[in-house]
C-alpha positions in Angstrom: 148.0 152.2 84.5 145.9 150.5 87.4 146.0 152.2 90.3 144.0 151.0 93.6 144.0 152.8 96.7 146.4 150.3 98.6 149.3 151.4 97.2 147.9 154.8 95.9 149.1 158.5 98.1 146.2 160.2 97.6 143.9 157.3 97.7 145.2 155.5 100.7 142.5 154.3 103.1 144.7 155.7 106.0 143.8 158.9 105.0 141.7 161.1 107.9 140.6 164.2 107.0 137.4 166.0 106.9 137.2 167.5 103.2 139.0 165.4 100.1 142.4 166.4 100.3 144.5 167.4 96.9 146.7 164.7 95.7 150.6 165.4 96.1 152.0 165.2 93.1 155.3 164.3 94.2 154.9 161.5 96.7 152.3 160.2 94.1 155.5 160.4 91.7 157.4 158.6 94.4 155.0 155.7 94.8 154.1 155.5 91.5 157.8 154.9 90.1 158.3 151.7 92.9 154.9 150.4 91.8 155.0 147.1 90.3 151.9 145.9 88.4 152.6 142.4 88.9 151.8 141.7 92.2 148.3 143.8 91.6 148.1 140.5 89.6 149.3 138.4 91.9 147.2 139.3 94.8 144.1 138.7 92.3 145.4 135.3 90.7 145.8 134.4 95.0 142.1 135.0 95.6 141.2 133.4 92.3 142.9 130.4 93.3 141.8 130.1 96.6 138.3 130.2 94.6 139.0 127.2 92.4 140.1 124.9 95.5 136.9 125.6 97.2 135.1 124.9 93.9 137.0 121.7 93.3 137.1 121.1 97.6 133.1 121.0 98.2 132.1 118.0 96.2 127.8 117.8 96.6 126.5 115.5 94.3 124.1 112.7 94.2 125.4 109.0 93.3 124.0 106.4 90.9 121.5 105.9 93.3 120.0 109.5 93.3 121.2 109.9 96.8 123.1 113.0 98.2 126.9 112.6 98.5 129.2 114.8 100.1 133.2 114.5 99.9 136.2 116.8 100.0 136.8 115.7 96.5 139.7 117.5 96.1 141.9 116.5 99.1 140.8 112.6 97.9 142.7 112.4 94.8 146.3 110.5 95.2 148.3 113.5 94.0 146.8 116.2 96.3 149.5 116.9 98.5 151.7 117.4 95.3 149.0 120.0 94.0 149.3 121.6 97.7 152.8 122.6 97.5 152.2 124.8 94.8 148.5 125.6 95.2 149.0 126.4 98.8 149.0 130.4 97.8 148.2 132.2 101.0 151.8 133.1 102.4 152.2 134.4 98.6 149.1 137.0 99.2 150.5 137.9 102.9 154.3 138.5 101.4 152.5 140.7 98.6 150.2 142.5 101.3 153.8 143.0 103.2 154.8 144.7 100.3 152.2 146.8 99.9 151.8 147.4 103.3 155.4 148.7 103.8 154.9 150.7 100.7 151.8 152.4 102.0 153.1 153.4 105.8 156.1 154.9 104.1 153.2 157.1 102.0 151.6 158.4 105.2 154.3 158.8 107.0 155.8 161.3 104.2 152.9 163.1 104.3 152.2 163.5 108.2 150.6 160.7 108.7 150.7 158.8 112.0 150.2 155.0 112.9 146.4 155.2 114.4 145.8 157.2 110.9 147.5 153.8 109.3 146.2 151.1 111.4 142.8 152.8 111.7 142.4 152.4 107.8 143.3 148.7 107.7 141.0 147.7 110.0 138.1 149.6 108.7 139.1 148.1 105.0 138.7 144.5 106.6 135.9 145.1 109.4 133.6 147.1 107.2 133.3 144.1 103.9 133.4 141.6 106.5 129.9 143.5 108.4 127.3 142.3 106.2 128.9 139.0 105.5 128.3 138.1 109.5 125.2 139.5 108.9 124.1 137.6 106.5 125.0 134.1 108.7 122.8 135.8 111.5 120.0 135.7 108.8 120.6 132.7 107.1 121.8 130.6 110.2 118.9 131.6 112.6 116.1 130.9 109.8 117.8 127.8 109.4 117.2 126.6 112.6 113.5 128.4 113.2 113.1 125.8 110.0 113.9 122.9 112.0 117.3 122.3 109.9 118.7 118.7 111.2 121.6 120.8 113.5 124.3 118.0 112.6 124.0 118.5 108.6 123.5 122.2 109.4 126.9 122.1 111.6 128.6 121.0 108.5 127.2 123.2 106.3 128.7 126.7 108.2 132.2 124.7 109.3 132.9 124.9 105.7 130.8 127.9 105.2 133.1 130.0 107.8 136.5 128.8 107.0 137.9 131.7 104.8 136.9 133.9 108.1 140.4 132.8 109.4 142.1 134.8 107.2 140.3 138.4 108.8 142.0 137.4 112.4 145.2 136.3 110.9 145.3 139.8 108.2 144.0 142.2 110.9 146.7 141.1 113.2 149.8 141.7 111.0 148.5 144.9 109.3 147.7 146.2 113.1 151.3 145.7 113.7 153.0 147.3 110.7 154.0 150.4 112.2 156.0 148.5 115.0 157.2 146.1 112.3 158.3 148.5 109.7 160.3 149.9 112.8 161.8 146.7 113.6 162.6 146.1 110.0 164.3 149.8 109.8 166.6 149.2 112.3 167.6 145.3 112.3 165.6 143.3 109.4 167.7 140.1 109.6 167.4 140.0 113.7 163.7 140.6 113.3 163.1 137.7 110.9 165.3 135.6 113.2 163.4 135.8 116.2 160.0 135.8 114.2 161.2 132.3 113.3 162.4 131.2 116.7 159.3 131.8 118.0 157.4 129.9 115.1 160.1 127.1 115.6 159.5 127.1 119.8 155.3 127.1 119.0 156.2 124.2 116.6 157.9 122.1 119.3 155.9 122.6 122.5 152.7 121.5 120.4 154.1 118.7 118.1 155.3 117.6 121.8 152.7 117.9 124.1 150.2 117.2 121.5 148.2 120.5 122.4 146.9 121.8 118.6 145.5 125.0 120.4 149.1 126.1 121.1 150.1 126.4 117.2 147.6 129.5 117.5 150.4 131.4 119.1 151.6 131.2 115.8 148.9 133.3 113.9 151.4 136.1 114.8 154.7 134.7 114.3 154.4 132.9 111.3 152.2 135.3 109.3 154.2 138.4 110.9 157.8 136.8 109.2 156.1 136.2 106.0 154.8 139.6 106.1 158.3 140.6 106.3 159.4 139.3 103.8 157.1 141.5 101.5 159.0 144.3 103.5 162.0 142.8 101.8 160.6 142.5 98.6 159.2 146.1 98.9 163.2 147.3 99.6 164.3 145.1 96.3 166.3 142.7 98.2 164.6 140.0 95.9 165.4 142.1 92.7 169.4 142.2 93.7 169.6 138.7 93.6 170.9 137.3 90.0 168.3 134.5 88.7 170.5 131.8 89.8 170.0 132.8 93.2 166.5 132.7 93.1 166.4 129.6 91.3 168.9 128.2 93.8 166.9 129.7 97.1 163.4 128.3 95.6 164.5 124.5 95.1 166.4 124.6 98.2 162.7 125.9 99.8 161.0 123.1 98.1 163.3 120.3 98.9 163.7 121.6 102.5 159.9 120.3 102.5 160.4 116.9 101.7 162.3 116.2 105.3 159.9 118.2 106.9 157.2 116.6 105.7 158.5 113.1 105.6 160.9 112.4 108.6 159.5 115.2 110.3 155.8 115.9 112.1 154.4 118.6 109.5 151.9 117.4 106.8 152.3 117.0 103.1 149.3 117.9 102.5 149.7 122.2 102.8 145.8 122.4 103.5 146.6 121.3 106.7 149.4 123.4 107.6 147.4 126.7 107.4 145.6 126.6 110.7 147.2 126.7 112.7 150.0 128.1 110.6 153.4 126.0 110.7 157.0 126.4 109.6 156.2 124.6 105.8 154.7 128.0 105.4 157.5 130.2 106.0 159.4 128.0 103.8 157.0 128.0 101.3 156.8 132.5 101.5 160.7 132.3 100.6 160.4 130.1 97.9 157.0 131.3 96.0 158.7 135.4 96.8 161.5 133.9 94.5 158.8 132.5 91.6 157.6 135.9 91.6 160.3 137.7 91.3 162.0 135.5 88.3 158.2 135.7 86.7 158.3 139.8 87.0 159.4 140.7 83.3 156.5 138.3 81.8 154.1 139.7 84.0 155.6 143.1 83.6 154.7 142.7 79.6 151.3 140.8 80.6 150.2 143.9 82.6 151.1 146.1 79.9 148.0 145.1 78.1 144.7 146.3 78.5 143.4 142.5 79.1 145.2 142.2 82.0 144.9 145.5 83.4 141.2 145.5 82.7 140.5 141.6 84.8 143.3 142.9 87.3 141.2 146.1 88.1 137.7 144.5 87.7 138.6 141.6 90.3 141.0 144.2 92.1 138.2 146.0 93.0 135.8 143.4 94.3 138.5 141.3 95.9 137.0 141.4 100.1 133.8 140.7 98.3 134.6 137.7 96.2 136.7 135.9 99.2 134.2 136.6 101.3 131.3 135.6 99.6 132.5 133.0 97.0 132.6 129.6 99.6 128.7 130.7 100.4 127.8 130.7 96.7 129.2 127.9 96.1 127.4 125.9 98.6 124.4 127.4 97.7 124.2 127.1 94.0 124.8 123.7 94.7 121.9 123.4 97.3 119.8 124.3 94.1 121.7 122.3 91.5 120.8 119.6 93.6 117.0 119.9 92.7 117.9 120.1 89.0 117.9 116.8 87.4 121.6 115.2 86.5 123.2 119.0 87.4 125.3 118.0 90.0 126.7 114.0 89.5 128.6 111.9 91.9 131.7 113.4 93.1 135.2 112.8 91.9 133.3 110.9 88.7 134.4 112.4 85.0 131.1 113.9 84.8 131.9 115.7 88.3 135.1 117.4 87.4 133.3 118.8 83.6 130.7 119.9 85.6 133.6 122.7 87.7 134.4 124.6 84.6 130.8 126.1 83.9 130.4 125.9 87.8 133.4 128.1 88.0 131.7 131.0 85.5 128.6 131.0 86.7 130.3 131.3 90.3 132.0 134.3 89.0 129.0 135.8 87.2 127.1 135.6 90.8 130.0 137.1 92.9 129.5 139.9 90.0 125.9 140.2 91.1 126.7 140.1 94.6 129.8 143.2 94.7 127.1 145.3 93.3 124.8 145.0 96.9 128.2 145.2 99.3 131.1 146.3 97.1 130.5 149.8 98.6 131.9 148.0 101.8 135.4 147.7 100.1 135.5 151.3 98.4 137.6 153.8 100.0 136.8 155.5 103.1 137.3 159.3 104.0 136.4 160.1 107.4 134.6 162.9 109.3 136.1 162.5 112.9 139.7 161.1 113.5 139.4 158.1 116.6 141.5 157.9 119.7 144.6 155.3 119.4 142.8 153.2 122.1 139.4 153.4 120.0 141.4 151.7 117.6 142.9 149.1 119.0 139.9 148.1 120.8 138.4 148.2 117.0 141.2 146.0 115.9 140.6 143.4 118.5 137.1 143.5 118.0 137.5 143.0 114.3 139.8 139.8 115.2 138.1 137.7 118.4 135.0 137.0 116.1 137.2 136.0 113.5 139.4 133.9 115.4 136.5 132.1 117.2 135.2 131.0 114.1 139.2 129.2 113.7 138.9 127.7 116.5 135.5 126.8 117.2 133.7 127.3 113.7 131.1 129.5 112.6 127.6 128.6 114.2 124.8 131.2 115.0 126.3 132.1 118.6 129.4 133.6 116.5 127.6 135.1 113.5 126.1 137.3 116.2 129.3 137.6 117.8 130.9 138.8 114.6 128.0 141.1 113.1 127.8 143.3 116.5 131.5 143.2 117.0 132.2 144.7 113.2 129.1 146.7 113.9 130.9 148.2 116.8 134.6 148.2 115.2 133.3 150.0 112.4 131.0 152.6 114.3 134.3 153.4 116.4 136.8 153.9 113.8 134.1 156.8 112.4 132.2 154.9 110.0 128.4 156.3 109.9 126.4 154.7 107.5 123.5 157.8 107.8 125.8 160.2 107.1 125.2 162.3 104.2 128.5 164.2 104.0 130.2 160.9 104.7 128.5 159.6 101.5 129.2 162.6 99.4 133.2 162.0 99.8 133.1 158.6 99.7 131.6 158.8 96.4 134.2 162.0 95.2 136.6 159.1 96.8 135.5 156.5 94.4 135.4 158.9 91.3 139.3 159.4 92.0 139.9 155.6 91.7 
């Protein structure tokens, strides 16, 4: 059975303590007997997916004249904004996350645990993978420019470099706020989802009507905290007491509430385009896809019985901060040096183009392989030596979201790499994380050998 330490008692990354604790046999029972495999897959086939539309998104090719062409192929084609409405996976990953999140605050609060242990270990697991990737920009960025880079193509080149950075501001937020929201969903859960949606539906108004974008960022919390929510449903089987009909029903009535929305009303079509800042087409959308995954459990049930699946699950499972991280700057740069090879890259959005994505899309995968071994020990479990304050870890939390968020709203240059790698630096340092420490490495690596 896959285990990771999300979901895991013993292996929980809100655990603080200063020598490995013993595993408790019978929370671990508990957990382990609401566990469902499937949405281990799910979270994986989300992050795959959201690799594939940035492989089929960045088209860099060179025309029939040998010159360098770049398009969004993807978006281009006629029947995107069809694709979008069921490629558009994100509020599936956060109603999945809700779920696991609800399931792991229940963990630690059975066994002691308190909400800076909780919130502390969240941040950590998205500030510390996130470190050397800011890094990296500073690096990459700033040699850029010593080189004389022309700063316009260069501009364009870490816009699209940046984007998936949105999702660490967005993530951070809701999984800071579980405790409080797994209190609020205790004591009233429909009451809580309703004024989760007023407020998206108020952000909606006042900026489709004044025509100020910067307002839907109010929205980062609403929107993404209600579809969290509903993965605290999930996680307390409301979604598993419906009959199939229900679900079937619920999901079409989700997809076809879209089609006024998008059409007579002012949201896009094209689902892209809904997701910063986040709009109500993604709330419906949550609803709808938490239906498709329940009706799908029983053949992903059998799927994850097998070692095949269990074996990819727990291989990309793993590695999963480091291949969303890092996959969007592989794939601009293995096409920086495809370009130099004769005929590797053609024009985009040509027949040749679109064969040319499905070796593209291996070797991608074979690289992010390569990569997880130099920072996958960012994502491993953490044990700590020294337990923080509550206020050191906000102030991490915060400091682990304003980099992020500037890169949303004013996209990633060098100012904000160096923003983001001395804000992680310092998020990470205060919630206990010491890279020269010896005993720290010892149980991190008895931590590991556990998983």
């Amino acid at each position: 059975m896959l285990v990771t330490d999300d979901d895991h008692p013993s292996l929980s990354s809100s655990t603080v303590s200063t020598t490995p604790t013993a595993p408790q046999p019978t929370a671990a029972a508990r957990d382990l007997s609401h566990r469902d495999l499937t949405l281990d897959f799910a979270r994986v086939l989300c992050v795959i997916l959201v690799v594939i539309t940035h492989l089929l998104l960045v088209g860099i090719g060179r025309n029939a004249a040998g010159q360098i062409t770049v398009a969004r192929t993807l978006e281009l084609q006629p029947w995107f904004n069809g694709l979008s409405w069921g490629g558009q996976i994100m509020p599936l990953f956060f109603v999945v996350g809700g779920f696991a999140s609800l399931t792991a605050w229940r963990s630690a609060v059975r066994r002691g645990g308190t909400a800076t242990e909780y919130v502390r270990g969240r941040v950590i697991r998205l500030a510390l993978p996130t470190l050397p990737l800011f890094i990296f920009y500073v690096i990459v960025i700033g040699a850029a420019i010593l080189a004389g880079v022309d700063p316009s193509f260069l501009q364009g080149i870490t816009t699209g470099a940046g984007s998936p950075l949105w999702f660490i501001a967005a993530y951070v937020l809701v999984q800071a706020c579980v405790p409080i929201m797994a209190g609020f969903h205790q004591r009233s859960p429909k009451l809580t989802l309703l004024i989760l949606l007023a407020g998206a539906i108020v952000v909606d108004v006042i900026r489709y009507s004044t025509g100020v974008i910067e307002v839907g960022l109010i929205s980062l919390a609403f929107v993404w905290l209600f579809i969290q929510q509903v993965g605290f449903w999930y996680a307390d089987g409301w979604f598993s007491r419906r009959a199939w009909w229900q679900l079937v029903l619920i999901a079409v009535l989700c997809y076809v509430a879209l089609v006024p929305l998008t059409t007579i009303g002012t949201y896009s079509a094209d689902m892209l385009s809904n997701l910063n800042p986040p709009t109500i087409p993604l709330i419906v959308l949550a609803v709808a896809q938490a239906c498709v995954l329940r009706l799908l459990q029983r053949p992903l049930a059998a799927l994850m019985r097998t070692r095949g699946a269990q074996g990819f699950v727990y291989l990309a499972g793993t590695r999963l901060m480091t291949i969303y991280l890092w996959h969007l700057p592989l794939i601009i740069a293995l096409s920086g040096l495809c370009l130099i090879v004769p005929g590797a890259l053609p024009e985009p959005a040509s027949a040749a183009w679109w064969w040319t994505r499905i070796p593209f899309f291996l070797v991608v995968l074979i690289g992010l392989y390569g990569i997880s071994f130099l920072v996958g020990r960012f994502e491993r479990p953490r044990t700590f030596t020294t337990t923080p304050s509550a206020l050191a870890v906000g102030i991490a939390a915060a400091l682990t979201f304003i980099p992020a968020f500037a890169v949303l709203e004013w996209f990633l240059d060098f100012d904000f790499a160096v923003l983001g790698a001395v804000c992680m630096a310092a998020s990470v340092l205060l919630l206990g994380w010491r890279p020269w420490s010896t005993s720290q490495r010892s149980l991190e690596r008895k931590t590991a050998l556990l998983s």
